[in-house]
C-alpha atoms as one frame of an Amber mdcrd trajectory, in Angstrom:
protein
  66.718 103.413  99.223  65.840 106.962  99.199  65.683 109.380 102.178  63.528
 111.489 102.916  63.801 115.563 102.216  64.782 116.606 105.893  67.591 113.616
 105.722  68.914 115.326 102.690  68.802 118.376 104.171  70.917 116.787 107.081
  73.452 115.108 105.006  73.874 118.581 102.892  73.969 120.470 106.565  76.946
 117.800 107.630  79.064 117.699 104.625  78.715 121.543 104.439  80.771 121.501
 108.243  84.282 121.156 106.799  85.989 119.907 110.025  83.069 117.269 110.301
  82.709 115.989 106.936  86.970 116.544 106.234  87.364 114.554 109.364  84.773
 112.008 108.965  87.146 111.571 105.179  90.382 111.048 107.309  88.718 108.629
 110.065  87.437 106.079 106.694  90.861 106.584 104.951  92.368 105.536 107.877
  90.433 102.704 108.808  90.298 101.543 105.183  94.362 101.738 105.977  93.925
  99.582 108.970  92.013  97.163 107.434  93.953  96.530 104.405  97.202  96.103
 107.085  98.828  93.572 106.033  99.935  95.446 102.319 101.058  98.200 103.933
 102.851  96.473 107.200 103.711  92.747 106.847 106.739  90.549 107.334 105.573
  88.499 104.074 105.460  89.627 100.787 103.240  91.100  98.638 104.517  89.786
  95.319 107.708  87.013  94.824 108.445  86.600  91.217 110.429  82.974  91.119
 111.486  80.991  87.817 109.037  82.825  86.179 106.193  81.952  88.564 104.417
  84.517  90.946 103.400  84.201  94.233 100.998  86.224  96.658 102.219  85.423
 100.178 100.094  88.090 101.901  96.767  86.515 101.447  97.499  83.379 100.372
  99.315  79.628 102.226 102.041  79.938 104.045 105.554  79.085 101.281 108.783
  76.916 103.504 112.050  78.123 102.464 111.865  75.335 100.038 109.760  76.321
  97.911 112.254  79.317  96.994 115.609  77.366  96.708 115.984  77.334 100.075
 117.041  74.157 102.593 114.476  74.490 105.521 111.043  73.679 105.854 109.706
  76.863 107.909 108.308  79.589 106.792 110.949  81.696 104.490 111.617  84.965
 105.623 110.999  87.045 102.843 112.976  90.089 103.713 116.263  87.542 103.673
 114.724  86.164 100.383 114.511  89.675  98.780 118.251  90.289  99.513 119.637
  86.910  98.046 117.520  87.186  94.954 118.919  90.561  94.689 122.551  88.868
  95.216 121.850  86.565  92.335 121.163  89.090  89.823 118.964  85.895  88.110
 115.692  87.640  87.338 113.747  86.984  90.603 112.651  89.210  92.707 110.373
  89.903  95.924 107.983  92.952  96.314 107.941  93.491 100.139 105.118  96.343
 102.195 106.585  99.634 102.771 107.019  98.364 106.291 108.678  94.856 106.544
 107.806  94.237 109.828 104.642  91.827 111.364 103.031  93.325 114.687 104.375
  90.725 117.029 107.553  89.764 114.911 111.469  90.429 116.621 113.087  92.739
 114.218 116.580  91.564 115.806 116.771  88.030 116.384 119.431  87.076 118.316
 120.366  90.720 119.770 119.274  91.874 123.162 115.820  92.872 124.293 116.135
  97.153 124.348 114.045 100.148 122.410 114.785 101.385 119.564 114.930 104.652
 117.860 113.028 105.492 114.806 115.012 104.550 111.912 114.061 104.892 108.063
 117.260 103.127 107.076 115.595  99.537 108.347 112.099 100.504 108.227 111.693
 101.086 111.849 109.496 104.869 111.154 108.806 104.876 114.971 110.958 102.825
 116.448 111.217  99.473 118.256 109.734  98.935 121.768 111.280  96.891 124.796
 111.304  93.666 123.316 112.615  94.512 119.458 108.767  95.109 117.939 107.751
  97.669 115.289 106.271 100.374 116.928 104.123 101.472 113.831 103.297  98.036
 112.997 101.776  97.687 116.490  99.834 100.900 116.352  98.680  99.559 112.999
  97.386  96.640 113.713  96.087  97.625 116.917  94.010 100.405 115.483  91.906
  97.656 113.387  91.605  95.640 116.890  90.311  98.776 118.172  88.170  99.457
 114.811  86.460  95.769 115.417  86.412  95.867 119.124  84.020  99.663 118.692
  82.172  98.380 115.153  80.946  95.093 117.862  80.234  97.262 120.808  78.266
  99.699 118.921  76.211  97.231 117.425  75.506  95.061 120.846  74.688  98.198
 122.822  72.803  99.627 119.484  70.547  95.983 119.392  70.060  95.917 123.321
  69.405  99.065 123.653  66.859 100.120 121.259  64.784  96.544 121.769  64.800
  97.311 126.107  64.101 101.630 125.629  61.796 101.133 123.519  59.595  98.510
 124.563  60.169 100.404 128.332  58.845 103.553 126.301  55.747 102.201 124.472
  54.296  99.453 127.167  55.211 101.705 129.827  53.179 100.902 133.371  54.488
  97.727 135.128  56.928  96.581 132.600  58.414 100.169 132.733  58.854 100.783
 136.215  60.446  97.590 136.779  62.364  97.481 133.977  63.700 101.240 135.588
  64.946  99.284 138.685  66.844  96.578 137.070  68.585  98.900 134.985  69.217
 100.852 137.906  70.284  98.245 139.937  72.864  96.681 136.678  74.132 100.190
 136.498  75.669 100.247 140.226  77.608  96.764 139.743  81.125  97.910 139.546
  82.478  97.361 135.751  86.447  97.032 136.528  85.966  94.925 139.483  83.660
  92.231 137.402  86.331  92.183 134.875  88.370  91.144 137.688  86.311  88.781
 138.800  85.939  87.226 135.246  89.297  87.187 134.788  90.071  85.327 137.746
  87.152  82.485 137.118  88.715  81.810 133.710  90.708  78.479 134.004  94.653
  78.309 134.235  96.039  79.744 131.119  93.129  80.974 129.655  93.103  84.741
 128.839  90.616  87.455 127.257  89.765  87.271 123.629  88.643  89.890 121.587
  84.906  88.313 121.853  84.680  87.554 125.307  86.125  90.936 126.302  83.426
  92.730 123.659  80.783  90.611 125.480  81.930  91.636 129.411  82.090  95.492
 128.656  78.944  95.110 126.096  77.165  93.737 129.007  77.423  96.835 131.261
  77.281  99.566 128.955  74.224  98.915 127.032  72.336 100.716 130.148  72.915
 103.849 129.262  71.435 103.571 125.545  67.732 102.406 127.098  67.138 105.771
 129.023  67.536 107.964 125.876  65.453 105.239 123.525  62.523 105.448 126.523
  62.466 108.781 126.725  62.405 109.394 122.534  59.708 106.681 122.186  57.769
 107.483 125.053  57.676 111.026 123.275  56.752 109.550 120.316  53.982 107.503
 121.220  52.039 110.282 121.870  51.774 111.462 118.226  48.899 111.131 115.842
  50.968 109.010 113.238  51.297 106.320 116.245  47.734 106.161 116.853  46.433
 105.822 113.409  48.515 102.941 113.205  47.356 101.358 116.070  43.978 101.991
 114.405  44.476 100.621 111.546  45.353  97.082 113.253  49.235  97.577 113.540
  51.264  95.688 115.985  53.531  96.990 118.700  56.762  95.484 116.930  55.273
  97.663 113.236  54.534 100.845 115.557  57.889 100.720 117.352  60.038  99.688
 114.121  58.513 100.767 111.438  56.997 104.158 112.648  58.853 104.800 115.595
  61.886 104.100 115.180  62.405 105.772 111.927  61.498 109.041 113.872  64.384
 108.727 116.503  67.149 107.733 114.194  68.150 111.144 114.393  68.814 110.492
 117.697  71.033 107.038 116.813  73.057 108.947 114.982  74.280 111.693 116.898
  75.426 109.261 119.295  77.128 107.056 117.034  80.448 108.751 117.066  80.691
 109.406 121.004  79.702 105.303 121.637  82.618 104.716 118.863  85.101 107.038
 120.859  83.549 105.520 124.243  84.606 101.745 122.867  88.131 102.970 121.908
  88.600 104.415 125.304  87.429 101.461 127.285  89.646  99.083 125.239  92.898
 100.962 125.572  92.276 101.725 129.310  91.344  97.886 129.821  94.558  97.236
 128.076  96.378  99.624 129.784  95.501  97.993 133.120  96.280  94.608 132.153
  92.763  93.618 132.001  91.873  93.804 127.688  93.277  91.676 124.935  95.916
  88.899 125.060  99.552  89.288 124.578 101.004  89.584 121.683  97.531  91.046
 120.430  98.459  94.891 119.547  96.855  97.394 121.077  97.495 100.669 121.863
  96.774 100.442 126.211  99.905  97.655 125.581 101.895 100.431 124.170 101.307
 103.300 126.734 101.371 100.883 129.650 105.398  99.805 128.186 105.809 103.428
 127.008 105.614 104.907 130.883 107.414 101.985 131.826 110.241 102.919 129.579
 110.244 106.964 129.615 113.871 106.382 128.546 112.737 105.390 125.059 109.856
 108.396 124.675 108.795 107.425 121.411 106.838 104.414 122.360 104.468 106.489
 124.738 104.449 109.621 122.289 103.496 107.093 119.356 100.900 105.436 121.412
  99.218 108.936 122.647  99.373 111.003 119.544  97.781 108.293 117.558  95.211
 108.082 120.137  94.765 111.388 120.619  94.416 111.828 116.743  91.536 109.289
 116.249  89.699 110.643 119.246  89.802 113.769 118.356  88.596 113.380 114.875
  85.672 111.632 116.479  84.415 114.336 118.644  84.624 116.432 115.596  82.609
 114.349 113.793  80.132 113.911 115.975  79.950 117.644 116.687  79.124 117.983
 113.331  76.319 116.011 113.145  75.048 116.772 116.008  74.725 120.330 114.884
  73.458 118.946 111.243  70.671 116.825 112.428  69.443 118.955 115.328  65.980
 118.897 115.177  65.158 122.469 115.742  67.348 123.602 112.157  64.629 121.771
 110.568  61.250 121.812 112.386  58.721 124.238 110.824  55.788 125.019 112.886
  52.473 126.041 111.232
């Protein structure tokens, strides 16, 4: 695939904005990070050397105690494993994540339910929250919930968007104006109080997943997507390129994504970082208010609703809002920068 000269010309313009482009580097190291989890913050291990055979817990089945020398049939605890073989001094040995600790795992079995400092000495780097979790772990882990939960919303209000604006923006007439109402009317139902509503339909025991949450805050946001497609193809349509095609014999679904489209995708991508940081938002406030993912799921609403319910232990709530803070601010520099490198007017010539 190559682009044309004015997309170079953008791309050059964007990496050329070193907060952008430098933060655009730390937001994909980050969620490269979050999505390789599970060697970086795990309760299993990454490597177990045993009588000369190796193992790869992480990704692979689940191991009893048994298979290790062990006299249960559960799954072995690795970090337990790691200190007997160490005991033994018999040549086998466990290679555990820098943090031994699963997202929804007790670090203190047995021992009362209270926060816990940060401490490097047992791997806790940000503590423990109210009922003996790894804070980091959490915010890990929740951060790739949060990663999916945006990469799904951007593509559902992407798809439904474009496909409504833009057929509201080339047919126009009828199919416009009433198209204009409905999305009017959809845009006054109140979000929160559907989500309540949803919530309380589901049967006994039954809670949000990740999919039917995506799929109840998809469904009223993709409104706000259509006016800016209508308005860029209803601009379009009036150019010469769209009416030679229509002379030469081609179809409203060739005009609108093969000609059209293509000339608004400037406009796609400027908003791409603000409907990422909008997704984030609307998860951890959802979570926050009880009304987002399952428990255990991580997220980071979970933390700062148990962080301001236990100011005592401040580094659950300062955790919670600097990583969020972090992320979002990253995005609006990001998408700063390219709205500033593929503004239109930097790269119009008139003759």
């Amino acid at each position: 695939m190559r682009l044309s000269p004015q997309a170079q010309l953008q791309f050059r313009r964007f990496r050329s904005l070193k907060r952008g482009y430098g933060s655009f580097l730390i937001l994909v190291f980050l969620s490269v990070l979050a999505l390789l989890a599970e060697l970086l913050v795990s309760n299993r291990a990454l490597l177990v050397r045993y009588q000369g055979h190796f193992y790869l817990p992480t990704y692979g089945a689940i191991h009893p105690g048994s298979d290790f020398g062990s006299d249960y049939a559960y799954e072995v605890d690795y970090r337990a494993l790691k200190a007997r073989f160490a005991a033994e001094h018999t040549g086998n040995w466990v290679l555990m994540p820098p943090v031994p600790y699963g997202p929804n795992e007790n670090c203190y079995v047995g021992q009362n339910f209270q926060p816990r400092p940060p401490d490097s000495a047992h791997g806790h780097y940000l503590g423990t929250d109210q009922i003996n979790r790894d804070i980091l772990a959490r915010l890990l882990y929740g951060f790739r919930n949060s990663l999916l939960f945006s990469a799904g919303f951007v593509v559902m209000v992407y798809a439904i968007g474009i496909v409504i604006g833009c057929a509201m923006g080339y047919f126009g007439g009828w199919f416009d104006l009433g198209m204009q109402r409905v999305v009017e009317i959809w845009s006054l139902l109140p979000f929160l109080l559907v989500v309540i509503i949803v919530r309380a339909a589901l049967p006994s025991g039954t809670s949000f997943g990740l999919g039917l949450l995506l799929f109840v805050v998809v469904t009223f946001a993709w409104t706000g997507m259509t006016y800016f497609m209508r308005s860029a193809t209803y601009r379009e349509k009036s150019r010469d390129y769209v009416a030679a095609a229509q002379v030469l014999g081609a179809g409203p679904v060739r005009v609108l994504f093969h000609h059209i489209l293509p000339n608004i995708l400037s406009i796609l991508v400027t908003f791409l970082p603000f409907t990422t940081a909008a997704a984030i938002g609307s998860l951890t406030a959802l979570d926050y208010l009880g009304f987002g993912l399952p428990p255990p799921m991580p997220s980071w609403g979970e933390l700062l609703r148990e962080g301001t319910g236990n100011l005592d232990a401040p580094w659950i709530v300062a955790s919670a809002f600097c990583a969020l803070s972090f992320i979002l601010i990253l995005i609006t520099f990001i998408g700063e920068a390219i709205r500033e490198a593929f503004d239109p007017k930097k790269f119009t010539l008139y003759r």
